[in-house]
DOSE-86599 format. One record per residue (C-alpha): x, y, z; residue in one letter; residue number from 1. Coordinates in nm, 3 decimals, decimal comma. Example, Ala and Ser with C-alpha at 12.3 -4.5 7.8 and 13.67 -1.06 7.14 Angstrom:
       c1       c2       c3  type  seq
    1,230   -0,450    0,780     A    1
    1,367   -0,106    0,714     S    2
//
This chain:
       c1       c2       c3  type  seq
    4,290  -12,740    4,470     X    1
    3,933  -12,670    4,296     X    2
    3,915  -13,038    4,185     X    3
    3,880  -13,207    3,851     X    4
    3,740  -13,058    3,530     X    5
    3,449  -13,258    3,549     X    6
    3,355  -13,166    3,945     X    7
    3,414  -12,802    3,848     X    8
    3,151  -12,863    3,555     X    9
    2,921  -12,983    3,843     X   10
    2,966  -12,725    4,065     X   11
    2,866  -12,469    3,801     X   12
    2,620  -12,641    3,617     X   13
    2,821  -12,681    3,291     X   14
    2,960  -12,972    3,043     X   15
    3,302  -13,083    2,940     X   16
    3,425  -13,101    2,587     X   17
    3,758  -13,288    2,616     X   18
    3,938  -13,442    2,949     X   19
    3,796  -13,416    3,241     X   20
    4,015  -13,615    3,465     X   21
    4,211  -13,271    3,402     X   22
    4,318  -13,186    3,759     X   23
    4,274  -12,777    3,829     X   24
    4,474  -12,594    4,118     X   25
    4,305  -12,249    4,059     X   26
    4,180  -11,981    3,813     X   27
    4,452  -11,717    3,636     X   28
    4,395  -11,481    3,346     X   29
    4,528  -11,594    2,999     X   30
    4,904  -11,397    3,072     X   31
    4,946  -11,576    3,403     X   32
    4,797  -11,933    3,338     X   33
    5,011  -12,253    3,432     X   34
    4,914  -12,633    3,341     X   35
    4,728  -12,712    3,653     X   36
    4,507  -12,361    3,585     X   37
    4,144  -12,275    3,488     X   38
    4,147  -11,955    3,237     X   39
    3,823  -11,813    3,106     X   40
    3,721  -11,661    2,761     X   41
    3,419  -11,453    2,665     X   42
    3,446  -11,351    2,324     X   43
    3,656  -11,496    2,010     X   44
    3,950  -11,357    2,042     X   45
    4,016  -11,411    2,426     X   46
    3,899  -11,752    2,327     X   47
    4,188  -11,807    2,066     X   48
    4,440  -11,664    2,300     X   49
    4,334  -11,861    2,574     X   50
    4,341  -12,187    2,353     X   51
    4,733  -12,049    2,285     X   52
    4,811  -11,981    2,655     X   53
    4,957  -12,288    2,902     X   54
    4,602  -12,334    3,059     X   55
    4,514  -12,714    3,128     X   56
    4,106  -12,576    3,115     X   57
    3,888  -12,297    2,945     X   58
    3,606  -12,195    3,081     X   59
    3,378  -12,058    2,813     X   60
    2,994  -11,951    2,703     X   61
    2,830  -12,178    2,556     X   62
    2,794  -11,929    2,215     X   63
    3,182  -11,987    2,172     X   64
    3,204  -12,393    2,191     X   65
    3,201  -12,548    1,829     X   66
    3,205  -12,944    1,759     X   67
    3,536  -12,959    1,660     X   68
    3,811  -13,077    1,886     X   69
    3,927  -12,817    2,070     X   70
    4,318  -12,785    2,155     X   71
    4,246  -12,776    2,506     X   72
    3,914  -12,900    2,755     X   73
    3,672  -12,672    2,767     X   74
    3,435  -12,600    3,045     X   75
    3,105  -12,483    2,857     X   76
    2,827  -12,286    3,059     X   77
    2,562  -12,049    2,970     X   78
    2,728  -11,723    3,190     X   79
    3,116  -11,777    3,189     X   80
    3,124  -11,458    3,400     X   81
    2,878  -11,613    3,650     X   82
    2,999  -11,947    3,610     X   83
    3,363  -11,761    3,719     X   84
    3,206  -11,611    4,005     X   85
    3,156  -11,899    4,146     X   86
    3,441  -12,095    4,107     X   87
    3,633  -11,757    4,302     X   88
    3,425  -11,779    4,602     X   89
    3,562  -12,131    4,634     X   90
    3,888  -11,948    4,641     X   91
    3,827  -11,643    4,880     X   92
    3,997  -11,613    5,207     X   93
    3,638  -11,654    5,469     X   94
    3,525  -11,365    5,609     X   95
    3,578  -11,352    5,994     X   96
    3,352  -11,528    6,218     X   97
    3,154  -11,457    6,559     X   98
    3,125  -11,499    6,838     X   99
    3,407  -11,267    6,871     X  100
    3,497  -10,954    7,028     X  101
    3,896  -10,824    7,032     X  102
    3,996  -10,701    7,366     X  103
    4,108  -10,333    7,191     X  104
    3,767  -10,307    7,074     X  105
    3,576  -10,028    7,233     X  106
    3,172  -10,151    7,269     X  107
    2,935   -9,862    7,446     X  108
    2,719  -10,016    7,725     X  109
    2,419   -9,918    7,573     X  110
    2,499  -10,078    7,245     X  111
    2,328  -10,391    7,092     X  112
    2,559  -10,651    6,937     X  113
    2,485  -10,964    6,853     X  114
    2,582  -11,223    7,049     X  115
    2,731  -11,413    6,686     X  116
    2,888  -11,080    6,534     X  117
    3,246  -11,023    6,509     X  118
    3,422  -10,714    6,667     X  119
    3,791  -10,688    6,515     X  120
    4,082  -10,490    6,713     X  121
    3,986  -10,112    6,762     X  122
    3,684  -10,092    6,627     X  123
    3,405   -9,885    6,802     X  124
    3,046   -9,945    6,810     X  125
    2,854   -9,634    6,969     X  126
    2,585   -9,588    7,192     X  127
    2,241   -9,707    7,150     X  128
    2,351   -9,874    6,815     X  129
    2,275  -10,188    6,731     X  130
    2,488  -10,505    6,529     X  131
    2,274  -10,760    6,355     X  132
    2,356  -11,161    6,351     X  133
    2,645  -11,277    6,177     X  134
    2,778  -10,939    6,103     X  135
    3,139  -10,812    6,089     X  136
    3,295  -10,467    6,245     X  137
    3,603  -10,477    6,157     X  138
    3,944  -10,381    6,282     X  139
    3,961   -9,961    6,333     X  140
    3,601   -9,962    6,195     X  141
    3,359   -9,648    6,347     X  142
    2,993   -9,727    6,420     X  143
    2,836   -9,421    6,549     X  144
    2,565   -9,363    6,752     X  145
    2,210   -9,468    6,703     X  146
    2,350   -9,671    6,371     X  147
    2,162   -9,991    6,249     X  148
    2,314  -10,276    6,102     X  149
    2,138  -10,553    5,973     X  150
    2,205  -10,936    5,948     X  151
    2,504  -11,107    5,784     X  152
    2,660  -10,751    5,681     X  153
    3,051  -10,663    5,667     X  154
    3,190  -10,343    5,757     X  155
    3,555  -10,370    5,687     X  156
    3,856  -10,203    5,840     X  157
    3,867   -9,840    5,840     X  158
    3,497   -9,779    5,703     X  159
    3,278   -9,557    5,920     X  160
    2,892   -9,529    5,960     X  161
    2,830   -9,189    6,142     X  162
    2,548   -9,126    6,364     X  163
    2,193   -9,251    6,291     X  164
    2,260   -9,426    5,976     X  165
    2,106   -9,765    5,880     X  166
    2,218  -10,044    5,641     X  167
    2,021  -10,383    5,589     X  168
    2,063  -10,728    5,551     X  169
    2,393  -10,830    5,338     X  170
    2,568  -10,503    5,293     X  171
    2,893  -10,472    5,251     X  172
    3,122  -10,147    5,323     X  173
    3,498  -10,179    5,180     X  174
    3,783  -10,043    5,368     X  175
    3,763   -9,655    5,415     X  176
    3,436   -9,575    5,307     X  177
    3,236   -9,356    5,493     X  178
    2,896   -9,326    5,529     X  179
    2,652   -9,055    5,689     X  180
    2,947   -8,741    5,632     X  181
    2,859   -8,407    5,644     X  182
    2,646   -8,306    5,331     X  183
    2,790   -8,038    5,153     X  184
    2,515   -7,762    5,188     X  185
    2,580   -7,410    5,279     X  186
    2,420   -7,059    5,192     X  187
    2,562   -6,718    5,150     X  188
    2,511   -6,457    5,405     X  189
    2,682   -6,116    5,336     X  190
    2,941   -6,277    5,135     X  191
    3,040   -6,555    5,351     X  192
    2,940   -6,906    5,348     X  193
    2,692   -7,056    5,646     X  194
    2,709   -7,404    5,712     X  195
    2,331   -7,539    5,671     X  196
    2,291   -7,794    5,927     X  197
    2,245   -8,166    5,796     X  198
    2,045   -8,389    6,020     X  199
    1,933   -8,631    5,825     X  200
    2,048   -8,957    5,752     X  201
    2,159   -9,253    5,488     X  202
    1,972   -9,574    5,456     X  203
    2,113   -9,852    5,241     X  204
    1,948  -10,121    5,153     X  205
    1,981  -10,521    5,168     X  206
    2,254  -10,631    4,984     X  207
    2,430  -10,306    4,874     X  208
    2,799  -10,294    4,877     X  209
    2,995   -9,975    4,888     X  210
    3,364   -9,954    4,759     X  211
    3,684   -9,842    4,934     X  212
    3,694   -9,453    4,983     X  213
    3,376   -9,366    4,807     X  214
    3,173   -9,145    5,064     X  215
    2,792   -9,107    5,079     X  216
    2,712   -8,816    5,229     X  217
    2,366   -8,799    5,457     X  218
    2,076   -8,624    5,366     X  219
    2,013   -8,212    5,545     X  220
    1,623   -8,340    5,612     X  221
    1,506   -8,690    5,546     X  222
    1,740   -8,979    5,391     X  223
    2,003   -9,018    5,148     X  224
    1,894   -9,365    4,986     X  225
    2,070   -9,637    4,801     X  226
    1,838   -9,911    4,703     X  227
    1,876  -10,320    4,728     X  228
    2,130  -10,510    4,550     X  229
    2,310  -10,181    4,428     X  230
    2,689  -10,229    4,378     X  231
    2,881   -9,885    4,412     X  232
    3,270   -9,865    4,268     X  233
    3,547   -9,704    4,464     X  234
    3,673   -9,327    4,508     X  235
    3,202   -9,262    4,453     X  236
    3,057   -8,948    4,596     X  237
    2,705   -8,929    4,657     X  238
    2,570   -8,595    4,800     X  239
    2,334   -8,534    5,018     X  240
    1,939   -8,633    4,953     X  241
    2,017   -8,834    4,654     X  242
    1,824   -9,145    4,606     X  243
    1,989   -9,398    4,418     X  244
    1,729   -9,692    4,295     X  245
    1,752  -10,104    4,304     X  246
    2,072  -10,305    4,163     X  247
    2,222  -10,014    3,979     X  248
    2,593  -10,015    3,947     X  249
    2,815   -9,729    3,932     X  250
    3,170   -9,718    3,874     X  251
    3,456   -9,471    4,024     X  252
    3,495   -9,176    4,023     X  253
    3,155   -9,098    3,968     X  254
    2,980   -8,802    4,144     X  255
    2,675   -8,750    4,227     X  256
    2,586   -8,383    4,309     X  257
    2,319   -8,350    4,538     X  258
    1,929   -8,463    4,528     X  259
    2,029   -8,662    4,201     X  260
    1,735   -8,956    4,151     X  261
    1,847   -9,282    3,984     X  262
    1,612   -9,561    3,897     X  263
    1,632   -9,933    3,868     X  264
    1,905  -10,113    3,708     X  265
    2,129   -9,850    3,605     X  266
    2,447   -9,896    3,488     X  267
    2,711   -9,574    3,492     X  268
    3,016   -9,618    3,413     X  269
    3,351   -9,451    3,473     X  270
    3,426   -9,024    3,586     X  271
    3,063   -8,967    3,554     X  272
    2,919   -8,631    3,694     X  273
    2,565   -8,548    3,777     X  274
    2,466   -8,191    3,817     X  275
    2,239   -8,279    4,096     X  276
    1,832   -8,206    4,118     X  277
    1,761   -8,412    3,848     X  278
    1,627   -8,744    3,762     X  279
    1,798   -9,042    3,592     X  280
    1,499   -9,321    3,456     X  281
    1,550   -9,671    3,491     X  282
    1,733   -9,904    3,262     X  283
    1,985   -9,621    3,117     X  284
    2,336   -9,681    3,048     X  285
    2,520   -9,410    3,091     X  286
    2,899   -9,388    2,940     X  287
    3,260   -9,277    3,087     X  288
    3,304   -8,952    3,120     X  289
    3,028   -8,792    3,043     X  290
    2,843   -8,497    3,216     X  291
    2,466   -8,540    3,279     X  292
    2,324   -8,207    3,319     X  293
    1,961   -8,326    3,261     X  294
    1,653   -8,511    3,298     X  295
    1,758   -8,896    3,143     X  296
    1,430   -9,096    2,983     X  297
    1,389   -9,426    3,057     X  298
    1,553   -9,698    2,904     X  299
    1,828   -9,433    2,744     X  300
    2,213   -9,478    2,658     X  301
    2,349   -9,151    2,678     X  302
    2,750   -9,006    2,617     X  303
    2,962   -8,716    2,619     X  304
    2,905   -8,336    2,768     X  305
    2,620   -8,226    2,837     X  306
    2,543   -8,626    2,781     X  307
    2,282   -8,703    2,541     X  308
    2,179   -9,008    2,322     X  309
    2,483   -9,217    2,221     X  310
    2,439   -9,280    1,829     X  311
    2,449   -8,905    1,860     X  312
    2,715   -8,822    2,040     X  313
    2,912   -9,126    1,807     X  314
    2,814   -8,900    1,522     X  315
    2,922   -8,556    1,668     X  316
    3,238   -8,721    1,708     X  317
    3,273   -8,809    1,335     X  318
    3,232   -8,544    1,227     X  319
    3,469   -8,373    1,484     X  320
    3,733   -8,559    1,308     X  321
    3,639   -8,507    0,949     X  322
    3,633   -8,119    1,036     X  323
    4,004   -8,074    0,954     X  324
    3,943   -8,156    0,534     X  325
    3,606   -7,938    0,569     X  326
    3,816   -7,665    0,663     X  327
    4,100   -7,772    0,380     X  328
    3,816   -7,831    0,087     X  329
    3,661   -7,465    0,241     X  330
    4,006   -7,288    0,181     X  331
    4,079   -7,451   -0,129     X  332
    3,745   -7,294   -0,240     X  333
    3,778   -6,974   -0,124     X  334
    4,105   -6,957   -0,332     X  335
    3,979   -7,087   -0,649     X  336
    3,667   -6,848   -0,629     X  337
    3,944   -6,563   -0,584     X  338
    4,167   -6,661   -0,857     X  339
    3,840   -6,675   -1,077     X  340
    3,754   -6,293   -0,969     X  341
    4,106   -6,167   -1,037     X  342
//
């Protein structure tokens, strides 16, 4: 159980507007919510059908609470999303603990591991690499050699980190993700493709968490980068040499052809491709599906293929539709200029 209404309003640093001696098991979303639940609203209408669902509790932003008597409690905060966040971490299975290492677990002698990190079943940690306090390897995961792992960091089943790579403090790599593969770079002698060799690396930052499958591919001289606090979706590709800025987030099925370079806090959203040696400022917003084949400014929103700026691209699209009754009014012109000539 979370607790009351009124210790959940504690916990996140909001208020109650009704009962709060209302008792709250856990948090479901409006479909799925039972008596003894906590759903959340961010907007009007999810607000109206939350106030309709079986929820005991809503938790809401403060822009949507009015004075009157609402038909249910409300739990008012600034950041409902935030304010959500935490109430799920209360709710999270914990992450494994240290001192631990599974008997199946293959450890090179040469290796550093922390004496407080956790080694799941299987897992291998290479030689001359090194495990940082309080971090996780878990069960079939690959660390190769020479890899660096920082403190507190979670590699979970499955995910690989091939030779030489580094990650900091906090990171977190979800199942099947693979970092350091083989960058994609070959040239063309006499009609046949030659592997270039890629010997360089990827370095992620503090606090960067990598989805399940998405594959960041290291760099043919130097370092593919992904800055701090940068959250990347599943199914990602990142080629080789890219460098990918601070607390960006990118969602799947992205791909990022390579040498792309992404600034600070930018956001991409869904199926995005980047045609690779270019450069993407900081602060755009970048919409699904679109193709960026170009230099980005700073501070854009961009859509569509070749992207450019939104309101344009919204525009382009109107008149996309409206080109079916041009094309009517045209013909209907063309035959009343005829008749008149007859």
């Amino acid at each position: 159980m979370l607790g009351t209404l009124e210790e959940l309003a504690a916990r996140v640093g909001g208020r109650v507007v009704g009962d709060g001696s209302v008792r709250i098991e856990g948090v479901r979303t409006v479909d799925e919510a039972t008596e003894d639940s906590l759903t959340f609203a961010t907007t009007e209408a999810y607000l109206s059908s939350a106030l309709a669902s079986r929820a005991g509790a809503v938790l809401v932003d403060a822009s949507l609470a009015s004075d009157a008597a609402p038909a249910k409690p409300l739990l008012v905060v600034e950041n409902a999303r935030h304010a959500l966040a935490l109430l799920l971490s209360a709710l999270m299975p914990p992450r494994p603990q240290g001192p631990f290492r599974h008997p199946t677990a293959v450890i090179e002698s040469d290796a550093n591991v922390a004496d407080d990190a956790y080694v799941g079943a299987h897992a291998y940690v290479g030689h001359r690499a090194s495990v940082g306090s309080n971090s996780v390897v878990g069960q079939n995961a690959y660390v190769g050699d020479d890899v660096a792992i920082g403190e507190s960091a979670w590699i979970h089943a499955n995910a690989s980190m091939m030779a030489r790579c580094r990650i900091g403090d906090r990171v977190v790599l979800h199942a099947g993700c693979v970092i350091g593969s083989e960058g994609f770079g070959w040239a063309f002698v006499d009609g046949r493709a030659e592997r270039i060799p890629q010997i360089g690396n990827v370095v992620l930052e503090d606090e960067v968490e990598v989805g399940a499958n998405t594959c960041i591919d290291r760099a043919q001289v130097g370092s593919t980068q992904v800055g701090r606090g940068t959250k990347i979706d599943n199914l990602v590709q990142i080629g080789h040499n890219c460098r990918i800025g601070k607390h960006c987030v990118i969602a799947a099925l992205t791909g990022l052809a390579g040498s792309t370079v992404i600034g600070d806090r930018v956001k991409v959203a869904g199926q995005v491709g980047f045609r690779g040696h270019l450069t993407v400022g900081s602060g755009v917003t970048i919409a699904g599906h679109s193709g960026v084949w170009g230099n980005v400014r700073d501070g854009a929103t961009v859509s569509g293929d070749p992207a450019h700026d939104h309101r344009e691209e919204l525009r382009r699209q109107v008149m996309i539709r409206r080109l079916p009754k041009l094309f009517d009014r045209v013909e209907a012109l063309e035959r009343s200029r005829l008749r008149q000539t007859e």
